[in-house]
C-alpha positions in Angstrom: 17.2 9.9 18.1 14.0 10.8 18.5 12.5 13.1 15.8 13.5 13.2 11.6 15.4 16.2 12.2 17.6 14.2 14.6 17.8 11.0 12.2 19.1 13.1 9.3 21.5 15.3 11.1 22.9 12.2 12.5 23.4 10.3 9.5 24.7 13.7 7.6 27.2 14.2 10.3 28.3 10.2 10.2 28.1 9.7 6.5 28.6 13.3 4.8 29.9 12.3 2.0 28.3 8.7 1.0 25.4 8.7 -1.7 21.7 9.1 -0.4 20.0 9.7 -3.8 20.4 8.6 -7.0 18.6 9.8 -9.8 18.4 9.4 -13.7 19.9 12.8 -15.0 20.9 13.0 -19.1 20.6 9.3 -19.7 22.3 7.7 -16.5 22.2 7.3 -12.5 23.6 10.3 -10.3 24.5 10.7 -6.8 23.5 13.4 -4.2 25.5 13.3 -0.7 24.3 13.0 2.6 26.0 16.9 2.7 24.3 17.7 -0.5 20.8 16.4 0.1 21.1 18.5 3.4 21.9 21.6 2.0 19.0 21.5 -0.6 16.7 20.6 2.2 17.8 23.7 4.1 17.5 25.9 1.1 14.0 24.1 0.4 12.5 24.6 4.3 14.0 28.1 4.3 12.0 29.2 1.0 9.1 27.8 2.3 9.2 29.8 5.6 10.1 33.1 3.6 6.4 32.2 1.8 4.5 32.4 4.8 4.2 28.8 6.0 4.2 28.4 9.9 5.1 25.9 12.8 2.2 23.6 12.2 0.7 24.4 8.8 0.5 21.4 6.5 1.4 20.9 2.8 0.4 18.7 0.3 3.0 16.7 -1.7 1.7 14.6 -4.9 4.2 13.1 -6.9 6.0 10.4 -8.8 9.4 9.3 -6.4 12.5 11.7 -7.1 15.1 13.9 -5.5 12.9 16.6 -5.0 10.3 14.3 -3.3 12.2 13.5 -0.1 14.0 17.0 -0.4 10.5 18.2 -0.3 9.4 16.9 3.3 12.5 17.0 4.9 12.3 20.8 4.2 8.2 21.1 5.1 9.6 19.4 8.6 12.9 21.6 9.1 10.5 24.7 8.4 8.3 23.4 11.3 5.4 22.5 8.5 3.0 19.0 8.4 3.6 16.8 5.0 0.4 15.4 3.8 1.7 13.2 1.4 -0.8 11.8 -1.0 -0.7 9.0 -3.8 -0.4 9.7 -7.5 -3.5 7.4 -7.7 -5.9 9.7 -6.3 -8.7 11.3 -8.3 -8.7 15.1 -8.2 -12.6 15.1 -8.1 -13.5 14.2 -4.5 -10.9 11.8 -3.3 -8.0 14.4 -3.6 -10.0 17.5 -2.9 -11.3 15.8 0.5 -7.7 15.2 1.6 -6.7 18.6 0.8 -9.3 20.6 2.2 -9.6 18.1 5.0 -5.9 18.9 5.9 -6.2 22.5 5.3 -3.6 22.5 3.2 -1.7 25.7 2.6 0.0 24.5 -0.3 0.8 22.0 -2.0 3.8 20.5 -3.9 3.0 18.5 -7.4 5.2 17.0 -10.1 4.0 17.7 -14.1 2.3 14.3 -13.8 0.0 15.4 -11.4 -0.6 19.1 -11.6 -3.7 19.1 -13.6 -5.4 17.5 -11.3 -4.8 20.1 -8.6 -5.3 23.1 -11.1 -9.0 21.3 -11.5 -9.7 21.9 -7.9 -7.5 24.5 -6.6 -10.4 27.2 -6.9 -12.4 24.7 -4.4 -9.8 24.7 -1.8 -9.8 28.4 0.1 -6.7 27.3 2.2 -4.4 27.2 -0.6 -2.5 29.6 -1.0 0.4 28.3 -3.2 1.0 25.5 -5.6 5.0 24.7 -6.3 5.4 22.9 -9.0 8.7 20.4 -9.4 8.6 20.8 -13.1 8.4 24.8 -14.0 4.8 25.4 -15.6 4.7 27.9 -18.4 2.8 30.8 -18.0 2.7 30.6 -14.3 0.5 32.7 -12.5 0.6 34.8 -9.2 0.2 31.9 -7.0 2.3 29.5 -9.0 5.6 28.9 -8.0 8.6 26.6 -8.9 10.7 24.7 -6.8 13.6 26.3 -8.5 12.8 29.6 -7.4 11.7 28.1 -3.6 15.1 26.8 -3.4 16.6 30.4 -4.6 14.4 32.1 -2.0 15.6 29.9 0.5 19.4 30.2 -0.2 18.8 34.7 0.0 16.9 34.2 3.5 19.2 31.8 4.7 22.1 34.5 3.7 20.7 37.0 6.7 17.8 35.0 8.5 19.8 31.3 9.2 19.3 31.5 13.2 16.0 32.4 13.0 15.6 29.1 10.7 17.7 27.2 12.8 15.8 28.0 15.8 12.7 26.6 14.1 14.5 23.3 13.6 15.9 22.6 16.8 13.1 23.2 18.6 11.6 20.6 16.8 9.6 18.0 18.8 9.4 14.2 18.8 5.2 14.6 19.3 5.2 17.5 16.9 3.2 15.8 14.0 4.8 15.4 10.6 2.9 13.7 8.6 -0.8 13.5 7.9 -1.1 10.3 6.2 -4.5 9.4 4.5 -6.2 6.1 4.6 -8.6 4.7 1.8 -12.1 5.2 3.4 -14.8 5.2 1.1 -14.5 8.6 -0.4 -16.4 11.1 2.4 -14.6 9.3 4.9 -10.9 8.8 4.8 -9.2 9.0 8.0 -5.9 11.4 8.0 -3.1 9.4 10.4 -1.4 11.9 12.2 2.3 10.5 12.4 4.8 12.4 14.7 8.3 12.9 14.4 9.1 9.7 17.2 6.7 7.7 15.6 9.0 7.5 12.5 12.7 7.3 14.2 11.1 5.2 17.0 10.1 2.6 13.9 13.8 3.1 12.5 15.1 2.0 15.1 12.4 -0.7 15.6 13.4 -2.0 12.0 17.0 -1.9 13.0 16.5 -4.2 15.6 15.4 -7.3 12.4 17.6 -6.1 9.7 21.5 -4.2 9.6 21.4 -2.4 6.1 24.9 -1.9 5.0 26.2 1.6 4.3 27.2 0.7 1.6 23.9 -1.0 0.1 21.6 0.2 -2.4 17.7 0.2 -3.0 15.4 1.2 -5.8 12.1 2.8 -4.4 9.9 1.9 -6.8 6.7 1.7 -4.7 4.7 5.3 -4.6 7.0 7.4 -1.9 3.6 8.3 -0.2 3.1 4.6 0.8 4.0 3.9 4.4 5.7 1.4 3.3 8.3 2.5 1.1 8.4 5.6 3.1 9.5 4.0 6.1 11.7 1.1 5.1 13.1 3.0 2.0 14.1 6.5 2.7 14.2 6.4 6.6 15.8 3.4 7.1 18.4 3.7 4.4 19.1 7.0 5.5 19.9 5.8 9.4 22.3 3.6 7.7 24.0 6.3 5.8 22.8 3.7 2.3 21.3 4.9 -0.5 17.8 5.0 -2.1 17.2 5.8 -6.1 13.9 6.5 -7.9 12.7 4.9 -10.6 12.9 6.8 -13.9 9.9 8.7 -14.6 8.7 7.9 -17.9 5.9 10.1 -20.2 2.9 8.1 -18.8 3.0 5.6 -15.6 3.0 2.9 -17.9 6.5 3.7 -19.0 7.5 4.3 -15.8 6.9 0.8 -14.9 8.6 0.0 -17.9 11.5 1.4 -17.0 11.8 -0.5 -13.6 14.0 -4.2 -14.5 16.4 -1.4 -16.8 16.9 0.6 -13.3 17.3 -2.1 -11.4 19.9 -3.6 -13.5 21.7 0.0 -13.8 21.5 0.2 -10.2 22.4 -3.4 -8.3 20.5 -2.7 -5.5 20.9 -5.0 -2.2 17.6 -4.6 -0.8 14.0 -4.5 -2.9 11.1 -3.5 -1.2 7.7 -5.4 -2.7 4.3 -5.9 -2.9 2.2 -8.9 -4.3 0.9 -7.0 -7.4 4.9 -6.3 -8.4 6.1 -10.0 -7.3 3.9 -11.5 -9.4 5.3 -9.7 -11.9 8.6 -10.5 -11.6 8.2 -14.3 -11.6 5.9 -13.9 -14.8 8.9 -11.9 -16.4 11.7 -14.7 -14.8 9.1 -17.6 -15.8 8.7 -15.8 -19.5 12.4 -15.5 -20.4 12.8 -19.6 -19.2 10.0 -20.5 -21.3 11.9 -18.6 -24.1 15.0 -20.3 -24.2 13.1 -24.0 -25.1 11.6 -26.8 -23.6 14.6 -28.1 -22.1 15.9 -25.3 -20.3 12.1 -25.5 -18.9 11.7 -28.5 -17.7 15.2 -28.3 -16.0 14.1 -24.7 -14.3 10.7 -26.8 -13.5 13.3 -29.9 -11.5 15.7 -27.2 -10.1 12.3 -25.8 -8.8 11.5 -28.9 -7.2 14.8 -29.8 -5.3 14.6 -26.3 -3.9 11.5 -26.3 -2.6 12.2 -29.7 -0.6 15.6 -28.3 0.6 14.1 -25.1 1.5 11.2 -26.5 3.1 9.1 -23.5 4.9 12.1 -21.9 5.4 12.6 -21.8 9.0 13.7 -25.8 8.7 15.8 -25.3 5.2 18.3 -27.9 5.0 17.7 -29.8 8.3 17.6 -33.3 8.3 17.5 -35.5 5.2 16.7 -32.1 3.4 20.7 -32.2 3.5 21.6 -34.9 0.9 20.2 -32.5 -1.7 22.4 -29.6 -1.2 24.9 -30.6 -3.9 22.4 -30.7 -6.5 21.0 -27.6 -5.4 24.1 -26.0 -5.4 24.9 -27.0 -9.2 21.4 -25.4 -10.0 22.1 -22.2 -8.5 25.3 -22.0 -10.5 24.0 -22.9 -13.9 20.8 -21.8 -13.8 19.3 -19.4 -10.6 22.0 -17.4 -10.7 21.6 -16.0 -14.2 18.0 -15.1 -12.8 19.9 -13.0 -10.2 21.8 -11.1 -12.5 18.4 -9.8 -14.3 18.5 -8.3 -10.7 22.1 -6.5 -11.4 23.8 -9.6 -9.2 23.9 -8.0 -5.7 20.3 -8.7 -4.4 20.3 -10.6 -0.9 16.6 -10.1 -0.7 13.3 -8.3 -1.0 11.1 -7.5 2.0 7.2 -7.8 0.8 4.6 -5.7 2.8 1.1 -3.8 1.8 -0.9 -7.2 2.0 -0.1 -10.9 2.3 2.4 -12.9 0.0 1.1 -15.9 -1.1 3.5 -18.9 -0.2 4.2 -20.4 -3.6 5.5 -16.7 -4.4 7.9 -16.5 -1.2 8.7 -20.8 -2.0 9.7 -19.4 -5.6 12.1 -16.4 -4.7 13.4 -18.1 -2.2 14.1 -21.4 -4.6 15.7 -18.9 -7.2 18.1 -16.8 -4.5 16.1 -14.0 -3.8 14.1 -14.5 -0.1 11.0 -12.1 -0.4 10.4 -12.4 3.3 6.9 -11.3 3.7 6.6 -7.9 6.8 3.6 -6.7 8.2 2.5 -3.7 9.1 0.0 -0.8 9.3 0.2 3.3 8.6 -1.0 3.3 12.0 1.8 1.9 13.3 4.1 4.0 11.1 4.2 1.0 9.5 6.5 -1.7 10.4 5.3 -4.3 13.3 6.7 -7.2 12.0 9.1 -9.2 9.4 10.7 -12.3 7.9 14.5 -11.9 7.4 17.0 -13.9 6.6 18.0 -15.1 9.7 14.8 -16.1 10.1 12.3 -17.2 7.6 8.8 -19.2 8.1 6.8 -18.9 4.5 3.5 -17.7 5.5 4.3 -16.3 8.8 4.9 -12.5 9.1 8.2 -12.9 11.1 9.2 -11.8 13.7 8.4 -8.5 15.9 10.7 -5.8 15.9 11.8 -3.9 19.3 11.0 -3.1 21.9 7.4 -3.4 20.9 4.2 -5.3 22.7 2.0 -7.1 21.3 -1.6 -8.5 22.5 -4.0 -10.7 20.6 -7.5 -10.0 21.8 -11.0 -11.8 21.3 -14.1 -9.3 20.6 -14.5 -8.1 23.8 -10.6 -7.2 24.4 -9.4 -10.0 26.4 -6.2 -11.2 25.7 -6.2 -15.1 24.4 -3.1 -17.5 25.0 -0.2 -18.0 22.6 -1.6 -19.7 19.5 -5.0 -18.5 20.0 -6.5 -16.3 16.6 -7.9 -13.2 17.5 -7.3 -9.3 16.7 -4.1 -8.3 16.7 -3.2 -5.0 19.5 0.3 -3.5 19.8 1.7 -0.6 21.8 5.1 1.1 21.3 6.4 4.6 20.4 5.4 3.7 16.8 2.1 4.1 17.2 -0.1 7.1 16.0 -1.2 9.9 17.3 -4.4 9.8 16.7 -6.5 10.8 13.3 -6.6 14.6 12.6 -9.7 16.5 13.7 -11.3 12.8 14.5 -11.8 12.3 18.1 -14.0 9.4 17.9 -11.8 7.4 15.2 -9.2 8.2 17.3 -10.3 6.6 20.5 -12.1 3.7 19.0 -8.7 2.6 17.3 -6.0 3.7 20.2 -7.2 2.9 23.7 -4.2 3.5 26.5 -2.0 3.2 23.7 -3.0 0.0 22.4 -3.6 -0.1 18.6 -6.4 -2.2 17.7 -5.2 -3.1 14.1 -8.4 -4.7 13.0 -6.2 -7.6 11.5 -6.8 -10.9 13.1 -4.0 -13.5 13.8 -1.7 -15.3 16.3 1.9 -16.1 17.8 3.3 -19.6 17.1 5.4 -21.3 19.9 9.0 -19.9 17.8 8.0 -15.8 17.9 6.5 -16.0 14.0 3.3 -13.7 14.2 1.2 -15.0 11.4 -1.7 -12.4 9.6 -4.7 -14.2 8.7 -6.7 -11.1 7.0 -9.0 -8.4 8.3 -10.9 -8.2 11.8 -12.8 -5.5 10.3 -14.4 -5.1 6.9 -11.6 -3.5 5.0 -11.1 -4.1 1.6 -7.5 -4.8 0.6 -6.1 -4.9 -2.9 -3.1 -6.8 -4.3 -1.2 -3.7 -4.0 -1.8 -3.3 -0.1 -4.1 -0.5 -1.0 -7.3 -0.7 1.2 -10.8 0.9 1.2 -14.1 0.2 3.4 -16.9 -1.6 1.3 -19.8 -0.2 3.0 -20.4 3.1 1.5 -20.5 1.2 -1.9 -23.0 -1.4 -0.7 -25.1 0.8 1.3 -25.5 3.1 -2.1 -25.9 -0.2 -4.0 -28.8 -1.5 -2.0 -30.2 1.7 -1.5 -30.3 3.7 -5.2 -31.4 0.5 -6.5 -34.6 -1.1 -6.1 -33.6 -4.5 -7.6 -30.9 -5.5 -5.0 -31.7 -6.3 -1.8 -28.7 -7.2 0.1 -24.5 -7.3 -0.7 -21.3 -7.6 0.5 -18.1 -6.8 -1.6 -14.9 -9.0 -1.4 -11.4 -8.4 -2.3 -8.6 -9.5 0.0 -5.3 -8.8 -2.3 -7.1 -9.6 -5.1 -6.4 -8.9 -8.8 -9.9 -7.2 -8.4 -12.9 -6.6 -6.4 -15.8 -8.8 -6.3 -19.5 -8.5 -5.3 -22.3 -10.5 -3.6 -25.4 -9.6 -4.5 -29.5 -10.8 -2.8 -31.6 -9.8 -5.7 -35.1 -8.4 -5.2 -36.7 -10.7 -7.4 -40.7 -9.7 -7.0 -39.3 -5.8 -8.5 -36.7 -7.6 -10.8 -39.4 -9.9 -12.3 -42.3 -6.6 -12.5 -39.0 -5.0 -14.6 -38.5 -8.0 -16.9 -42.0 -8.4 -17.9 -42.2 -4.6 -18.6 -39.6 -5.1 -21.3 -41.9 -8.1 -22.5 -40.5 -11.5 -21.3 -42.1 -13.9 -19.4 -41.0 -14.4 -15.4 -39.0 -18.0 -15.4 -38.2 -18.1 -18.7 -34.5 -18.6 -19.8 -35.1 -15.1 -21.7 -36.5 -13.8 -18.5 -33.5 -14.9 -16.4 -30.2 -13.2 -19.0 -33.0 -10.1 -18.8 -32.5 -10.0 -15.0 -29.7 -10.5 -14.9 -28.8 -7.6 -17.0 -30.8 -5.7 -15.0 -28.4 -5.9 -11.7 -25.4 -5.4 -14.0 -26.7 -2.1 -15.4 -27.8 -0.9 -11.1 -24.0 -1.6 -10.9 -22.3 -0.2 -14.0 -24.5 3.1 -12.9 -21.6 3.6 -10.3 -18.5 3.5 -13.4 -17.6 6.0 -15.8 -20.7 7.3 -17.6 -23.1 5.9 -15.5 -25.3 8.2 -13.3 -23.7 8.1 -10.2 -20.2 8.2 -11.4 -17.3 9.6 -9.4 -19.3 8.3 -6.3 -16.3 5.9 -5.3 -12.7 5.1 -7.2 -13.8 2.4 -10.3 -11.1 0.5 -8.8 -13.3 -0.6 -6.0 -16.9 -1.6 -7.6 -17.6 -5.2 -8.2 -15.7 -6.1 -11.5 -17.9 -9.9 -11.1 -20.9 -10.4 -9.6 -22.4 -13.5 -8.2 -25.9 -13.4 -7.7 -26.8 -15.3 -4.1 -29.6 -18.0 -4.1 -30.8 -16.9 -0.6 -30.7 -13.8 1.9 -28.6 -13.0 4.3 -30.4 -14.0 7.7 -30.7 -14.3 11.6 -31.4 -18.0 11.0 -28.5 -18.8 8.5 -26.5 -16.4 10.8 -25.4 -14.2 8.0 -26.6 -11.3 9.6 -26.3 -10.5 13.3 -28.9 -9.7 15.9 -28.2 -5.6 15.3 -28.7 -7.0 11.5 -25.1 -6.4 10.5 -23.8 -8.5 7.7 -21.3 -11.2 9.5 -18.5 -10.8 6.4 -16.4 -13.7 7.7 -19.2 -16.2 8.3 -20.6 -15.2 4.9 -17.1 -15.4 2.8 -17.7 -19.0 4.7 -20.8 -19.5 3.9 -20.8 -18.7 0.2 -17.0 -19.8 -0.3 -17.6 -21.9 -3.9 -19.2 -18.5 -5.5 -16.2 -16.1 -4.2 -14.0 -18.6 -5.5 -16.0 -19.1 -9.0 -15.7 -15.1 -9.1 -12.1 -14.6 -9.6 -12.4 -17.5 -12.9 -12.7 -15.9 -16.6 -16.4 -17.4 -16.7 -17.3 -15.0 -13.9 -16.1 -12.0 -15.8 -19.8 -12.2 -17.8 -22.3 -11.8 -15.3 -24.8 -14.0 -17.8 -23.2 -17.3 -16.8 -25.1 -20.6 -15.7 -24.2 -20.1 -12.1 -25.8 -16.8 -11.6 -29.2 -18.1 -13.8 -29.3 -21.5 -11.8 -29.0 -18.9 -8.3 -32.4 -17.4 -9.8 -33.9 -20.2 -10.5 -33.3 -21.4 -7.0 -35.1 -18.2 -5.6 -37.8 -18.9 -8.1 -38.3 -22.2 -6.7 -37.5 -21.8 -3.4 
């Protein structure tokens, strides 16, 4: 099995008639076969080559999960084409335009949630040719076309033209890209991840090697479908199984959508949930919510049952060993009476969730694992198609990513590429067939980050003595939000310190954070000129709220309104600043000796301020910490 074409035929020939989809249609769940799925996807790929499209030619795909999503780049593949799958959170000014053009994208496939964004820039992109929309659009016009009638084109060339088609398929190859996957670079720079056809069944099978998925087992894919991720371990997995995958239902506005996720996943029962810290948090707020609701008893019973779980469980990889044992009675009447009414908020038949994108704290993986539902924490990369490691049952160490999967190597390297001993932290390098081709039309990328097949993930960690490979955040200066989403800083702080004359130095933080943060060296002699041109006195406590009003307004510049807005996704700017009480320096080796900022010594360095950031205090950048940091510059 070594390309998507082979995967699917596979599992349509083995499992023909179990369920792969399942979507909401008319009020409940319904089922489209492994034989059904198939013949939409040939009837999809077929229309699209009767358009125009060509071995080779790539086509966008924005859109909320669904059928027609998967059914969608199952057909770009089968008619030779590259998916450039993008995520519903993308801007349509220059974050989805860049990706587009970038690609040279020759169409593009978008749901009704998202197709005003690409009718804002379609005039901008001269290698579009078509837009297909998944919804029908009224008034629709030459170059609009429905997926309805791609789908009805497909069946009438299919009717006289099926070998031709069929010869485009089979001859299918495992390095033939398929998808261009885009990372989060600041916003003239995302990389597009070229991802062949054996990158994605080699990682399959990789993931088979950790976890059997039973064909009869169910999923809901509520993470965006254009997220390695879910992607991978949701419909490509599931499908080698011959299980089944259903999409959320798709509310008015995404806020309904999410909504609408604990109904599904009671409607559905699925087996397997695949998570990210942002949506695990969450759910325990939801579970912890409904306990609190039922009275203080039932609390403060949850709060013991709690307790005796956590000892019995221990880190997981020792649950229940030694004098852990005497409290599996008591654990057991717990579970009856009390965990496993949690469960069935779950529809009953969850053995698990797999949590990837960024780190899982430990309390969160102690707490589903207390209540009967192991989130065992995965690690991976889009680079590495994604999956490169995971906790499973079997085998579960809280705050370890688990284990590799197979056959896979793995190095961990110091800064000049040398491989250190076992236990040793360093960057973290794998080669195996899951890793990427290379990023499109980026040579130099391309051969910074894959050197004789060795990805240099950036991510910096070690092996223990059992096989657990354990993540401890970012080589490199990516940011990484709670969702797994991740985006380089500098762009933002180079315009920062650059477009304003009061800020000297910074350095934005957020590693799965609720939000991003900044660190900002002020330029006090041009602050202080600015505060005594709006008539205050330098060193005054006047003076100091003044200044510090100052540096919010450089940053607020960057948001919606503000001059330079649209520069870089809101999501991304400092939500709390702290102001620093000294520079960053050769001597206080905050800076390096090709003056580079040094971001782990200074998250270090500075480690009470980050921490004060992510308080409610912090939220108001006039706050006694940030005055007492100028006064310190003042008398310093």
């Amino acid at each position: 099995m070594r390309t998507i074409i082979e995967l699917f035929e596979t599992s349509v020939d083995k499992f023909a008639n179990n369920i792969y989809l399942w979507e909401k249609q008319n009020g409940k769940y319904e089922g489209t076969t492994y034989s059904q799925t198939r013949d939409l996807v040939l009837q999809f790929g077929a229309g699209l080559m009767a358009l125009g499209l060509q071995k080779g030619d790539r086509v966008g795909l924005i859109a909320e999960g669904r059928n027609a999503w998967i059914i969608s780049e199952l057909g770009i593949l089968y008619a030779g084409g590259i998916n450039v799958p993008l995520s519903i959170k993308l801007e349509s000014g220059n974050e989805l335009k860049f990706r587009l053009a970038h690609s040279g994208s020759k169409m593009i496939i978008v749901s009704r949630g998202q197709a005003a964004k690409v009718e804002e820039i379609r005039e901008q992109l001269p290698d579009l040719e078509k837009i297909i929309y998944l919804d029908a659009k009224e008034n629709a016009g030459p170059n609009d076309i429905s997926y309805e009638q791609v789908l009805a084109m497909g069946k009438e060339f299919l009717s006289s033209n099926s070998l031709e088609f069929e010869a485009v398929y089979k001859t299918i190859q495992p390095d033939d890209v398929a998808n261009i996957s885009y990372t989060s670079g600041t916003t003239a720079d995302p990389k597009g991840i070229m991802l062949t056809h054996l990158n994605y069944a080699a990682n399959v099978a990789q993931s088979a090697t950790l976890l059997k998925i039973g064909e009869d087992w169910k999923t809901l894919a509520f993470l965006p479908w254009d997220h390695s991720f879910a992607h991978t371990a949701c419909l490509y997995c599931f499908m080698y199984y011959g299980a089944s995958v259903a999409s959320p239902e798709i509310g008015k506005t995404s806020m309904e959508t999410l909504k609408n996720i604990p109904k599904n996943i009671k409607e559905i029962q699925p087996n397997l949930l695949m998570s990210v810290p942002a949506v695990a948090k969450n759910f325990r707020k939801g579970i912890e919510t409904n306990i609190r609701a039922k009275g203080p008893t039932a609390e403060k019973m949850f709060d013991h049952a709690l307790k005796i779980a956590y000892i019995y469980n221990g880190n997981g990889w020792n649950r229940g060993k030694g004098l852990r044992a005497i409290y599996k009675p008591l654990l057991s009447f717990y579970d009856k009476i009390l965990f496993s009414k949690i469960r069935e908020g779950f529809g009953g038949k969850l053995e698990m969730f797999i949590g990837g994108g960024a780190l899982l704290d430990i309390e969160l993986q102690r707490f589903f694992y207390a209540v009967g539902m192991p989130m065992c924490q995965g690690y991976g990369l889009s680079e590495a198609s994604p999956v490169i490691s995971s906790n499973v049952l079997k085998a579960v160490k809280f705050g370890s990513s688990g284990k590799l999967v197979k056959p896979l190597e793995l190095k961990i390297c110091d800064n000049d590429g040398n491989e250190l001993p076992q236990g040793e932290k360093g960057e973290i390098v794998i080669k195996g067939d899951n890793v990427m081709k290379g990023y499109w039309n980026n040579p130099k990328a391309s051969a910074e980050t894959v050197k004789d097949g060795w990805l240099y993930t950036g991510d910096m960690g070690y092996m223990d003595k059992d096989g657990f490979l354990y993540v401890l955040g970012r080589f490199k200066s990516l940011l990484i939000g709670s969702d797994g989403e991740k985006f380089s800083p500098e762009g933002i702080e180079e315009a920062l310190v650059d477009q304003s004359p009061f800020i000297d130095q910074c350095m934005l933080y957020n590693n799965q954070n609720p939000y991003t943060s900044g660190m900002i060296v002020p330029n006090i002699p041009a602050i202080n000129r600015e505060v005594e041109k709006h008539g205050f006195k330098p060193g005054t406590e006047e003076a100091y709220t003044e200044a510090l009003k100052i540096i919010q307004r450089e940053v607020d510049a960057y948001k919606s309104g503000g001059k330079f807005a649209e520069s870089f996704p809101e999501r991304w700017l400092p939500a709390t600043i702290a102001v620093l009480p000294e520079a960053f320096t050769e001597q206080n080796h905050l800076l390096n000796s090709t003056m580079k900022m040094v971001r782990g010594k200074i998250t270090e360095y500075f480690k009470d301020e980050l921490e004060f950031l992510y308080t409610p205090e912090a939220k108001n950048i006039i706050n006694q910490r940030n005055i007492e940091a100028l006064k310190k510059w003042k008398n310093g």
